[in-house]
N, C-alpha and C positions, 0 to 999 in steps of 0.2 A: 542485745545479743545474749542466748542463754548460755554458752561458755563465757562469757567473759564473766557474768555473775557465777556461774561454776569455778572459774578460777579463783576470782575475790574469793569466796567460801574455800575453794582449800587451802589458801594463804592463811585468812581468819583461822578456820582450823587448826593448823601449825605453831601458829602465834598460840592461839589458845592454850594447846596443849601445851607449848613450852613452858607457859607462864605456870600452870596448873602443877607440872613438873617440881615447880620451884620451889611450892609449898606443900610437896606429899614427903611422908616420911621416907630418908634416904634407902634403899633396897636395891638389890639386883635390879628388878625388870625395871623401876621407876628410875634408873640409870639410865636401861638403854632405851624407854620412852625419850626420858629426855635428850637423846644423844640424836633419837629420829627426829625427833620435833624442831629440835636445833636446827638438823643439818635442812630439815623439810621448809623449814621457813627459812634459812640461808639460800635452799634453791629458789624457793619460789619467789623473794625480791631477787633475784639475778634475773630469772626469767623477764619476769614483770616488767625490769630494768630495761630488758634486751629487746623484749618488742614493743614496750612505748620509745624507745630510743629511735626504732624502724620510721615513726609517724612521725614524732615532736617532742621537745623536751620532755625530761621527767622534771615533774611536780613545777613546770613550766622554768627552769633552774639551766641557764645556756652551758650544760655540760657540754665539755669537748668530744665530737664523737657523738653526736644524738642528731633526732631530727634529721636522719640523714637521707629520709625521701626526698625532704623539700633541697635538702644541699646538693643532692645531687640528681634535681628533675631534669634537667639537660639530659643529663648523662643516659637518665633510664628511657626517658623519652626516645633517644636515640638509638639508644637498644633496642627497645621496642619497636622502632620502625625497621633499623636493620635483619629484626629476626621475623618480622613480618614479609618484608619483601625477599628476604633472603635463604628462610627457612618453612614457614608457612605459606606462604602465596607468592613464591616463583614463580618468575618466568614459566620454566619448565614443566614444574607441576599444574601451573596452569592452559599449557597448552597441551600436556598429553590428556588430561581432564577433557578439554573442549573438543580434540580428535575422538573421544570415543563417542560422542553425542553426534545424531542423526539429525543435523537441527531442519531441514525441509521436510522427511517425516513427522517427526516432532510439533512442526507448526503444522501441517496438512493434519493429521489428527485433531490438534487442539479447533483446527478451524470448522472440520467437519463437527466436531460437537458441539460449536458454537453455532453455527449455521444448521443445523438442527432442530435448534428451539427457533421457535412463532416468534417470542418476543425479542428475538435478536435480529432476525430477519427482518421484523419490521422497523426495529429500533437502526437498522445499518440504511434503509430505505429514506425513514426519516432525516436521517444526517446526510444522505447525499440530495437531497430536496434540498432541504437547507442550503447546503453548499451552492447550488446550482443557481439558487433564488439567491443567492446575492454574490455571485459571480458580476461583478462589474463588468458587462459585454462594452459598452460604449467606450472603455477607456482602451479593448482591443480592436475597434474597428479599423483606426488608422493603421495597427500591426496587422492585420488581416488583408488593408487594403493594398496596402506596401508588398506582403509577401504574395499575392495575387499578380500585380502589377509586376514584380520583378520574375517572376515565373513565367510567365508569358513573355518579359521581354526574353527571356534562356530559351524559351520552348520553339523548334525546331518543327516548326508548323507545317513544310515541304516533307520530311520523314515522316511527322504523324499521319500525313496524306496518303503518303504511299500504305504506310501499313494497314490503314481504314482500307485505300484502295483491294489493297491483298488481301483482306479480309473477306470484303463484297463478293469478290473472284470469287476465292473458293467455296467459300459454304452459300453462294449460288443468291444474295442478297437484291439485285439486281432483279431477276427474274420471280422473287416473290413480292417486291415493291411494286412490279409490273402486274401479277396476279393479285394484287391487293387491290391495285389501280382497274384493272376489270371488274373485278368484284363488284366493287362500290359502283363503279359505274351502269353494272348490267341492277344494281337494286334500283338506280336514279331511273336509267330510261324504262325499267317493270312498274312505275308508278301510274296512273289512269293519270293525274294534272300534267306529270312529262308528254305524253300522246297529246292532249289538245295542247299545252304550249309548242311541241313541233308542227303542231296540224295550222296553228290560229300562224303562226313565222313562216312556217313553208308559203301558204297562201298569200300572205301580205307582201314577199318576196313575189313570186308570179305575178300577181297585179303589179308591180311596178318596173316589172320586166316591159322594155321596148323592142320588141322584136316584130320585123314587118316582112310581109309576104308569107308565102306559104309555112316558113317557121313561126312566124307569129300567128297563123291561123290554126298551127297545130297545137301553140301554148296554150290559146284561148279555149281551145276545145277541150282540152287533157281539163284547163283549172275550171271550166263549164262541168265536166264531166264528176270531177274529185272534189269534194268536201272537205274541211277543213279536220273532220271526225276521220274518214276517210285515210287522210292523209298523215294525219297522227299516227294511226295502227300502221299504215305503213310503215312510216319512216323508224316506229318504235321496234317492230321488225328486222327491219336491216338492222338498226343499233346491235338488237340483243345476238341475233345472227351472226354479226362479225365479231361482235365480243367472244362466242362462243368457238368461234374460228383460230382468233388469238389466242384463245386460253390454251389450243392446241400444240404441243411441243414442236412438234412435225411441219406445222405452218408455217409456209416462208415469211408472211408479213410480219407476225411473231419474233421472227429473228429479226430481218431488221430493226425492228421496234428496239431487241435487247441490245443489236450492234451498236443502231443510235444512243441508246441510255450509256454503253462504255464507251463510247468513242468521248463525249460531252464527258461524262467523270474523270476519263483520264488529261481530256484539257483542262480539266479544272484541277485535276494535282500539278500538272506541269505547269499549270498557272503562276506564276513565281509572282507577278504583281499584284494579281487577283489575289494570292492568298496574304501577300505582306498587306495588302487591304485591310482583310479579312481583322487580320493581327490588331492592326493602328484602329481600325473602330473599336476591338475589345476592349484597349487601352485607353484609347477616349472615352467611352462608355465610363470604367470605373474611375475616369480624373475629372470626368466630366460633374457638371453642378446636377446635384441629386445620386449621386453616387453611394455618397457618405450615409444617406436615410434610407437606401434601396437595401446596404450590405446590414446595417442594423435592424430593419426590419424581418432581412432573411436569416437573421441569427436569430432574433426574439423570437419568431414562428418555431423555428428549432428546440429555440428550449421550452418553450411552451409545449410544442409535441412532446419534448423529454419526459416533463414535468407532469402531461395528464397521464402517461403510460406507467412512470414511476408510482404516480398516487393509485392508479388501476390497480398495480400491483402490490401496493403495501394493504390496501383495502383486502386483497385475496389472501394476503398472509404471507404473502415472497415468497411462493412457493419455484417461482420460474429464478429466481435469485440460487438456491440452492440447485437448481434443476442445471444451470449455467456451471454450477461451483461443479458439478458430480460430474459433468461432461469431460470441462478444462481439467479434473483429476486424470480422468480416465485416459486422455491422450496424452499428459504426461506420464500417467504411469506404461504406458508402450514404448515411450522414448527413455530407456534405462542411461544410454549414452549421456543426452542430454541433461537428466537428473543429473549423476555423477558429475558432469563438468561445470552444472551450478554449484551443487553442495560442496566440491572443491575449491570451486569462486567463492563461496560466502565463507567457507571457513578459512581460507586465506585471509579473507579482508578482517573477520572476526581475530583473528590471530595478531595480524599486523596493526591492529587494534589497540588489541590489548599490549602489546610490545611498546606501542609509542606512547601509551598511558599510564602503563605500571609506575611508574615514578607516581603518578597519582594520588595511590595507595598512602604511601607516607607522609605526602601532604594532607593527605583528609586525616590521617589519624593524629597528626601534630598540630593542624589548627584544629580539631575536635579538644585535645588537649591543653592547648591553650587558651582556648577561651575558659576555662576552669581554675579558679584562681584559688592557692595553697589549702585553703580551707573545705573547699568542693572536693580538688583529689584526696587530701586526707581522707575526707567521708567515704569517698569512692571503693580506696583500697581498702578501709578498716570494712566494710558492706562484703568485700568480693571475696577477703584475704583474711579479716578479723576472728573469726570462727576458729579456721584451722589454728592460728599464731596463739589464740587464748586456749587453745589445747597444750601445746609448749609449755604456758605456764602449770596448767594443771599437773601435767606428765612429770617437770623441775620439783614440784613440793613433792610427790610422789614418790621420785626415783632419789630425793635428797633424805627425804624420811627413811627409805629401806636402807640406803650406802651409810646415814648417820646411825642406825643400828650396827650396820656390820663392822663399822670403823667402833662401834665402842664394844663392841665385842672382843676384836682383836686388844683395844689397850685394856680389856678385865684379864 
């Protein structure tokens, strides 16, 4: 430290000249030289005195009254912590600090900058890959199977009926099941191999018809008359014909059709055995043998799907990752209430935090201190506190050298 060799030097100094003093010829000024130099080097071993006394003995000599960092390290230690938790990092001071901080803006910012960069979007990609690929699925299957199982035994399979049922009703489900069911049908019988399979059936049906007398002569005659070709395009005819009748709103057969489709739906929610049926095969199904490899297969597929769309996306850069983040801002930022009554939540909990930990504070700074033994803090404080304290000395020869002039002034 460059004061302390600055002090040494003005002590040296003082000494010097006193001595130098002793051998010039007696004279006014060579008086009150000597009077400064005296008093100059009487302050500066006082000084000297006073702030090695702060660290460790002088000249290593158990003066009473020295060393009195180390006699009283408890003491300051204890200080220390009470003027830290009590003066510097309050309670108080610490929580009006953390009320003025916006800390969901604060993160939403720092996040939007992070999630900005390429390399972080793909580097957040890569770690939830990670994660996923070694998510032990097999040791959740049995908690999967269990909360499956017990769900269904709660689940209230007669209400879910009905609601499905009131759904059907109104937004008219029923009657586009039924126009589906035309549909498909009017492409089956428009096919040329549907016409000869009803043409080759129809036929082989009339020959094995037994009908005698004048009915049976008019059967013979009509299947004499009509081909098997013939009788395809007919019958493909009527098919598409009355398809085309049913597709009809207005058509009575049409209605029936739908009356029959709700009358059967509504037995089957009032079905109460039918449906606890229903129930007890779901449950057997998942307690049943192959259960257990069915629910871990349809998880491994899951994450497998996860896994190829995550890596899709880390390959393009995570652009859809940020694209996600910019959305989920966007509808919180609409939701001002909502912000508010998180940011309120977190800095509660952050607060009450810090309230139940602040005691912590002086623990870290007493065992930081303690693990430092008399020799280390010595070095510590003469490092933090040395500088200024080797000023004192300097300042003691100084102001001892001017008051030793002025004091032999007044006895000349």
């Amino acid at each position: 430290m460059k004061s302390r060799y600055l002090a040494s030097i003005s002590l040296a100094i003082m000494a010097s000249g006193f001595v130098a003093t002793l051998f010039l010829p007696k004279s006014t000024l060579v008086y009150l030289l000597q009077g400064g130099f005296e008093a100059g080097l009487v302050g500066g071993i006082a000084d000297w005195f006073a702030v090695t006394a702060l660290f460790r003995h002088p000249l290593g000599i158990p003066i009473p009254h020295t060393s009195l960092l180390l006699k009283n390290r408890n003491r300051i230690i204890q200080s220390l912590i009470s003027a830290m938790e009590n003066e510097f990092l309050n309670k108080e001071s610490i929580e009006n600090k953390l009320r003025k901080l916006n800390v969901l803006q604060y993160a939403g910012s720092l996040l939007t900058r992070l999630l900005s960069k390429r390399k972080v979007r793909r580097g957040a990609l890569n770690l939830l890959i990670q994660l996923i690929e070694r998510l032990p699925l097999d040791r959740a299957v049995p908690y999967i199977q269990s909360g499956i199982t017990a769900y269904i035994r709660k689940f209230d399979i007669k209400s879910a009926a009905d609601t499905v049922l009131t759904k059907i009703m109104n937004d008219r489900y029923d009657e586009k099941a039924l126009d589906y069911a035309l549909d498909e049908g009017a492409k089956w019988a428009g096919r040329p191999e549907t016409g000869m399979m009803l043409g080759k059936l129809a036929s082989e049906k009339l020959n094995e018809l037994k009908v005698g007398g004048f009915m049976g002569f008019a059967v013979q005659a009509f299947a004499g008359f009509m081909n098997e070709e013939k009788m395809g395009v007919m019958l493909q005819n009527l098919l598409l014909s009355s398809i085309r009748e049913l597709k009809n709103e207005d058509n009575a057969y049409r209605e029936k059709f739908i009356r029959e489709i709700r009358v059967q739906l509504f037995e089957l929610a009032g079905n109460e055995a039918r449906l606890d049926g229903v129930k007890e095969w779901a449950l057997n199904q998942l307690q049943g043998e192959g259960a257990e490899s069915f629910v871990q297969e349809r998880i491994e597929e899951i994450r497998s799907a996860i896994l190829r769309k995550l890596e899709e996306e880390q390959a393009g850069g995570g652009r859809a990752v940020f694209t996600a983040y910019r959305t989920a801002v966007r509808y919180v930022s609409q939701q001002p209430g909502w912000v508010a009554a998180w940011e309120s939540r977190l800095m509660s909990a952050i607060i009450s935090f810090v309230e139940s930990n602040h005691y912590r504070i002086g623990q870290l700074v007493k065992e930081n201190l303690d693990r430092m033994d008399d020799a280390s803090l010595v070095r510590m404080l003469e490092e933090k506190l040395g500088n200024d304290l080797q000023w004192i000395r300097v300042n003691g020869a100084l102001c001892g050298f001017i008051v030793g002039i002025i004091l032999s002034l007044i006895q000349l």
